[in-house]
VEXDOTI-220689 format. One line per field, with one value per residue (C-alpha): x, y, z; residue in one letter; residue number from 1. Coordinates in Angstrom, 1 decimal. Layout:
c1	[X / ...]
c2	[Y / ...]
c3	[Z / ...]
residuo	[A / ...]
num	[NUM / ...]
This chain:
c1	[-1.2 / -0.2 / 2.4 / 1.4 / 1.1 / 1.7 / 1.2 / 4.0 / 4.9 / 6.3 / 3.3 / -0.4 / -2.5 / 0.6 / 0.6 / 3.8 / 4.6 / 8.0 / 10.9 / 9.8 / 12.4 / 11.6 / 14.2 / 15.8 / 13.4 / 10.8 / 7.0 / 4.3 / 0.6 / -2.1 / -3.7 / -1.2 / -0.6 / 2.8 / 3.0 / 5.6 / 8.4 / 8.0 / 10.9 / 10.2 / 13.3 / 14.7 / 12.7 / 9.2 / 5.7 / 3.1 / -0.3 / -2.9 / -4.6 / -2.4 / -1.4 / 1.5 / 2.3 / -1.1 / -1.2 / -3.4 / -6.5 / -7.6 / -11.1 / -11.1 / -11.6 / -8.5 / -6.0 / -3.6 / 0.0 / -0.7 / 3.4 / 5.1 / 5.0 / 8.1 / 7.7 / 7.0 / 9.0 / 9.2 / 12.4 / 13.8 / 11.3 / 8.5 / 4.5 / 1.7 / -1.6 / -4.3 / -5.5 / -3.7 / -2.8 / 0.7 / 0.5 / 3.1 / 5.6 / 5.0 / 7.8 / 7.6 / 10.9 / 12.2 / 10.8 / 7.4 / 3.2 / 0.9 / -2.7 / -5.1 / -7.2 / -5.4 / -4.1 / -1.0 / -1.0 / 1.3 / 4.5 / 3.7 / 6.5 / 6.3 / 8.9 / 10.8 / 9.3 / 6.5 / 2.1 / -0.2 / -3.4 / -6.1 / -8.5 / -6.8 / -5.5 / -2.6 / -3.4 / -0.9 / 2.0 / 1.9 / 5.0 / 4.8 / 8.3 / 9.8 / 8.0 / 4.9 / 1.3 / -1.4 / -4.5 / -7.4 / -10.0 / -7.8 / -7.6 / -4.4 / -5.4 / -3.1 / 0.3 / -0.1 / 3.5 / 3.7 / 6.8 / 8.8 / 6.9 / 3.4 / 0.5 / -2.8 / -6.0 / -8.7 / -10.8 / -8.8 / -9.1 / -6.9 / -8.3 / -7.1 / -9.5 / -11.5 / -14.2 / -14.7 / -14.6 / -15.1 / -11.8 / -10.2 / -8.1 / -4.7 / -5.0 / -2.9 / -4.4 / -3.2 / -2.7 / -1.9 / 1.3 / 1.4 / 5.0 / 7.4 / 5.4 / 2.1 / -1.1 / -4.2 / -6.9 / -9.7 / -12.2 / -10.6 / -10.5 / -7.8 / -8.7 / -6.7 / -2.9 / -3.1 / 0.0 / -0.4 / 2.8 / 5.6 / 4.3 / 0.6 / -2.1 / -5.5 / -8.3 / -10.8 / -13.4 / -12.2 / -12.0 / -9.0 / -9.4 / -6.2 / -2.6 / -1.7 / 1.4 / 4.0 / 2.9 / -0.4 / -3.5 / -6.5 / -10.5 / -13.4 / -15.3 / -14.1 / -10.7 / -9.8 / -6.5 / -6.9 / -3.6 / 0.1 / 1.3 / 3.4 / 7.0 / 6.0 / 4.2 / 6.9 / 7.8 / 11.6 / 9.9 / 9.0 / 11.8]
c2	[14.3 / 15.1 / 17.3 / 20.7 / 21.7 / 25.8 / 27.5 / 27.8 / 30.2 / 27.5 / 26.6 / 28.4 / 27.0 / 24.3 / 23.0 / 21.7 / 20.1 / 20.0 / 18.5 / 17.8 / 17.6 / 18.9 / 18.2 / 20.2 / 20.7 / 19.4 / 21.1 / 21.2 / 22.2 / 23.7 / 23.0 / 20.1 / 19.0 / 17.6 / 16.2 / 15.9 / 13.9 / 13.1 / 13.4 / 14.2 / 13.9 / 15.9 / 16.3 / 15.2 / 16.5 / 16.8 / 18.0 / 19.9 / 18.6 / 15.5 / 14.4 / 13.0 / 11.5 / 11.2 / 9.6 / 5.4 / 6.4 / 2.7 / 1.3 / -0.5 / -4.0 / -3.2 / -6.0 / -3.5 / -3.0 / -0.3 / 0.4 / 3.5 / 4.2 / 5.8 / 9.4 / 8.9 / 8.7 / 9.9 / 8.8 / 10.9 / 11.9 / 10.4 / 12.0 / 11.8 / 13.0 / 14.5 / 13.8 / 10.9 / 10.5 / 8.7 / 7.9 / 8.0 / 5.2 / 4.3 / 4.1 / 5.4 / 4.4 / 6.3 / 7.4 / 5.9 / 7.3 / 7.7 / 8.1 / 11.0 / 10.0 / 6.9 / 6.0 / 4.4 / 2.9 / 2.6 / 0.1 / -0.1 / -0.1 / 0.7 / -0.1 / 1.9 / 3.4 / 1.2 / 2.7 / 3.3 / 4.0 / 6.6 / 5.8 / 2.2 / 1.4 / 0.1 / -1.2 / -1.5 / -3.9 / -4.4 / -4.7 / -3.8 / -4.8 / -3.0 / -1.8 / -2.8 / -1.2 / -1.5 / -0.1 / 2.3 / 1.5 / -1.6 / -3.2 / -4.3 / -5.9 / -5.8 / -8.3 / -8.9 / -8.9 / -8.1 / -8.8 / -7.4 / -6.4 / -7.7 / -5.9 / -5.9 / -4.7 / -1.9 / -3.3 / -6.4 / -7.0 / -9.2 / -10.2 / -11.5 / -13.0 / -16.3 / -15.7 / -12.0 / -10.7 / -13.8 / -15.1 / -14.4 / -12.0 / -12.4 / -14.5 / -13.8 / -12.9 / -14.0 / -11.8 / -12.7 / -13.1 / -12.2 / -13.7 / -11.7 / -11.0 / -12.3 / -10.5 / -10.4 / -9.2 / -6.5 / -7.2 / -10.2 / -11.5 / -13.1 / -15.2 / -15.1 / -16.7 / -17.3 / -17.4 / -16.5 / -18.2 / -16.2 / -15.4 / -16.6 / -15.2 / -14.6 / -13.4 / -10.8 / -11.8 / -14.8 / -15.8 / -17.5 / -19.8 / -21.4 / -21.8 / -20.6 / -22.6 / -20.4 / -19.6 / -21.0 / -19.1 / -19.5 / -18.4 / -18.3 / -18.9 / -20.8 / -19.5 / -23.2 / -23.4 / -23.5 / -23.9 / -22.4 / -18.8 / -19.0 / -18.7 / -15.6 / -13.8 / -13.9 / -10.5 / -11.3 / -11.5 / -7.7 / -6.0]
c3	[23.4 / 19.8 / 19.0 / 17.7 / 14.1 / 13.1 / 10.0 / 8.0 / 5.2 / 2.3 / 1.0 / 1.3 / 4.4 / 5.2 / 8.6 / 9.5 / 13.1 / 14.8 / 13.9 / 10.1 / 7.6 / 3.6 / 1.1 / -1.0 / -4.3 / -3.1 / -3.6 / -1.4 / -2.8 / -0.8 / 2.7 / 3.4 / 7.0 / 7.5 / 11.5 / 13.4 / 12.6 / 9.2 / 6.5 / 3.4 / 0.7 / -2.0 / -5.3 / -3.5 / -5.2 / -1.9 / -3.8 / -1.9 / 0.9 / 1.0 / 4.9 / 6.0 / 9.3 / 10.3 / 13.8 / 13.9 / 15.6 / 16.8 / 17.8 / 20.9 / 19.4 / 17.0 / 17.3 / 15.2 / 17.0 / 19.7 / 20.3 / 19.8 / 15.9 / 14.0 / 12.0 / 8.3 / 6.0 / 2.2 / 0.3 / -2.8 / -5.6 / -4.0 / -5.5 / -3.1 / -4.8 / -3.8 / -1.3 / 0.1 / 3.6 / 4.9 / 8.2 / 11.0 / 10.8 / 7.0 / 4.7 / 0.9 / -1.2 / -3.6 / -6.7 / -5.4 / -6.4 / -4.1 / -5.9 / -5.3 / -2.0 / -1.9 / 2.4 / 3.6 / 7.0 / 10.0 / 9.3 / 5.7 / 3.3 / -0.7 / -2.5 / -5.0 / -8.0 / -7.1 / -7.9 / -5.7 / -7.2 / -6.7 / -3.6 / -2.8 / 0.9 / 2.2 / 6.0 / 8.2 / 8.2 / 4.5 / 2.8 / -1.5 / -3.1 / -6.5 / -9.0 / -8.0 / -9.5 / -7.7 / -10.0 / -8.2 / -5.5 / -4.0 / -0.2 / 0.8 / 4.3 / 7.0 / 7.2 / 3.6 / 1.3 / -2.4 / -4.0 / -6.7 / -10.5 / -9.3 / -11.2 / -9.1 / -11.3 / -10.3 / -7.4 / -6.0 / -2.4 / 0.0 / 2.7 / 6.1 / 8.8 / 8.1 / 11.0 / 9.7 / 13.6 / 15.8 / 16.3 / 20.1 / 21.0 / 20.2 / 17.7 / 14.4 / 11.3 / 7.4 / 4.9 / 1.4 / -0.2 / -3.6 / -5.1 / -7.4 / -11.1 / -10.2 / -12.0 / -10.4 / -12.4 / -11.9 / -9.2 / -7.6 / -4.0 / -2.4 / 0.9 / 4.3 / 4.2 / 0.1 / -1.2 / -5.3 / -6.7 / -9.3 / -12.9 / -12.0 / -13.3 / -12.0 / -14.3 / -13.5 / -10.4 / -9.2 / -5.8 / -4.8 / -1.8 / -2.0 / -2.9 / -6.5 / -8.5 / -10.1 / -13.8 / -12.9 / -15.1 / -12.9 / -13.5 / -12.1 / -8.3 / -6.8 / -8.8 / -10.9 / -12.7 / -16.5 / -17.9 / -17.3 / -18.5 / -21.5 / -21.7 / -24.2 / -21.7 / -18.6 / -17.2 / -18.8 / -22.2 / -21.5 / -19.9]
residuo	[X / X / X / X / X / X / X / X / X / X / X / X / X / X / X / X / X / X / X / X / X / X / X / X / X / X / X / X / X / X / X / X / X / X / X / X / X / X / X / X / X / X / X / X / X / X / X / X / X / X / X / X / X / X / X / X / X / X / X / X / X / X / X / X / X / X / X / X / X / X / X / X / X / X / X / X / X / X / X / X / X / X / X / X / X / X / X / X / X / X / X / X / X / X / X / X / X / X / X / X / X / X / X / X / X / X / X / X / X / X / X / X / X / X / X / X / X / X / X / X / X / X / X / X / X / X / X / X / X / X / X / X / X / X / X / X / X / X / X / X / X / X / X / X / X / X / X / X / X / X / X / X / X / X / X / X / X / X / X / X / X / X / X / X / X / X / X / X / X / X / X / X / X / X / X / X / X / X / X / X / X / X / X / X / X / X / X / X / X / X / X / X / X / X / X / X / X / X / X / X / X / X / X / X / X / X / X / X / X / X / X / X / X / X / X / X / X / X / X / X / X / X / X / X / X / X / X / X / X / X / X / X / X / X / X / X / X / X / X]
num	[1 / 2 / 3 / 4 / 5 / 6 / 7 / 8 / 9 / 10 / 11 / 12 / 13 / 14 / 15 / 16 / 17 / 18 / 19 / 20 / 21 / 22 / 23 / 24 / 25 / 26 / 27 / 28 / 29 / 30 / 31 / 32 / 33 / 34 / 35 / 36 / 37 / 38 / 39 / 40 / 41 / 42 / 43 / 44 / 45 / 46 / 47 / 48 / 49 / 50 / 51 / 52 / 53 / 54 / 55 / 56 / 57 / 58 / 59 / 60 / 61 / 62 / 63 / 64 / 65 / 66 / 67 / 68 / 69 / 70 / 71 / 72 / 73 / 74 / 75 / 76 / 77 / 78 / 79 / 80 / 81 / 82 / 83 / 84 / 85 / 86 / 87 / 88 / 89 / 90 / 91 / 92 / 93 / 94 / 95 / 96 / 97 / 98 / 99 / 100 / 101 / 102 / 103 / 104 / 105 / 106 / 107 / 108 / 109 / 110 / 111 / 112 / 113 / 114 / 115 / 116 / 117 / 118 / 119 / 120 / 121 / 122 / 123 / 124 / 125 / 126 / 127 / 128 / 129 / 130 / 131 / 132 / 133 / 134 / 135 / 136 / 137 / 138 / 139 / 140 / 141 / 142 / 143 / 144 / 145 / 146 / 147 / 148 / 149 / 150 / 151 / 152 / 153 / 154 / 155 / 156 / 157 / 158 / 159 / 160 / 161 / 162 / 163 / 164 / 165 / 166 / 167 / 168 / 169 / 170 / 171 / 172 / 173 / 174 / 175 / 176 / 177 / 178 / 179 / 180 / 181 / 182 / 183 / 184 / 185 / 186 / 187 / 188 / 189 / 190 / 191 / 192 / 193 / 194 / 195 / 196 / 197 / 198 / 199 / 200 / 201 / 202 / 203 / 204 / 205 / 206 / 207 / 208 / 209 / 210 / 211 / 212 / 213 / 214 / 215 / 216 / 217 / 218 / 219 / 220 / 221 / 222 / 223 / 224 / 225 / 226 / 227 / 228 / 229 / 230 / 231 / 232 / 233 / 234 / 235 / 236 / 237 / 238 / 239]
């Protein structure tokens, strides 16, 4: 059974379970539902109608984690939109954005000062390093990792099962792994267990089937590698 949420007086229409922890200076808008558990750190912005520590509701045929999950929780300075739900058990480092509407599942981790854009989801067991900005209306499929400084464009989408539903029980699914500084361009799609190599770049639409060298500037579907970044365009050359 859940634990109960009561109206509270901080904020207008807040809902606020037990045991939740609000830091000092923090702000919470209107018709927010804060469950039980969650911490919430000094200096947060918690818009209206933004959830946090939402309890994993799973289908049947889920092959998501079914243990115990931890309360969520929102380091210093931390913005969630709009909209946005945080589930129970996710982790948001300091200084992090969570985008209007967008959703951040159970185990995942954001990294510091790291973007989450508007309507884009972050399934469970992902882990987004440093830094990071992840543009509007993304998928980040479950047991995927981002690294530090990655940029991923409006629309991208990870994905993690080859047999799209017909692989037994049990059996583990790939996410991507996206290495420290990679770009990924608007629209693309990243097949199960590609790893996209530091400083590549993929251009907007392409399909990546397979591995992707450091540096590496690839196009097109099947994604094909057309040359190698320049040394002028390396996140160094930008800092």
């Amino acid at each position: 059974m859940r634990s109960p949420i009561r109206p509270s007086d901080i904020a207008p229409g807040l809902l606020v379970g037990e045991d939740v922890e609000i830091g000092e200076g923090s702000t919470i808008g209107g018709h927010v539902v804060i469950h039980a558990g969650s911490r919430i750190g000094a200096g947060c912005l918690i818009e209206d109608g933004a959830v946090i520590g939402k309890p994993a509701r799973l289908a049947k045929t889920s092959t998501a984690p079914r243990s115990e999950t931890a309360p969520a929780r929102i380091e210093d300075g931390v913005s969630v939109l709009s909209g946005a739900v945080v589930f129970a058990g996710a982790t948001i480092r300091a200084g992090s954005i969570i985008g209007d509407q967008a959703q951040v599942r159970e185990r995942a981790a954001i990294g510091p000062d790291t973007v989450i854009g508007r309507g884009s989801a972050i399934d469970n067991d992902v882990t987004v390093g440093t830094r990071t900005k992840v543009q509007s209306n993304c998928y980040l499929t479950a047991y995927s990792t981002l690294e530090e400084d990655v940029f991923v464009g409006p629309g991208v989408v990870l994905t993690n099962d080859d047999t799209m539903g017909r692989h037994p029980r049990g059996a583990m699914l790939r996410g991507a792994i996206l290495r420290r500084a990679c770009r990924v361009g608007g629209g693309v799609v990243v097949c199960p267990g590609v790893e996209v190599g530091e400083e590549a770049f993929i251009g907007a639409g392409a399909v990546v089937v397979g591995d992707v060298a450091p540096r590496a500037v690839m196009v097109g579907v099947p994604a094909r590698k057309i040359r190698d970044v320049g040394r002028e365009d390396l996140l160094e050359q930008w800092r």
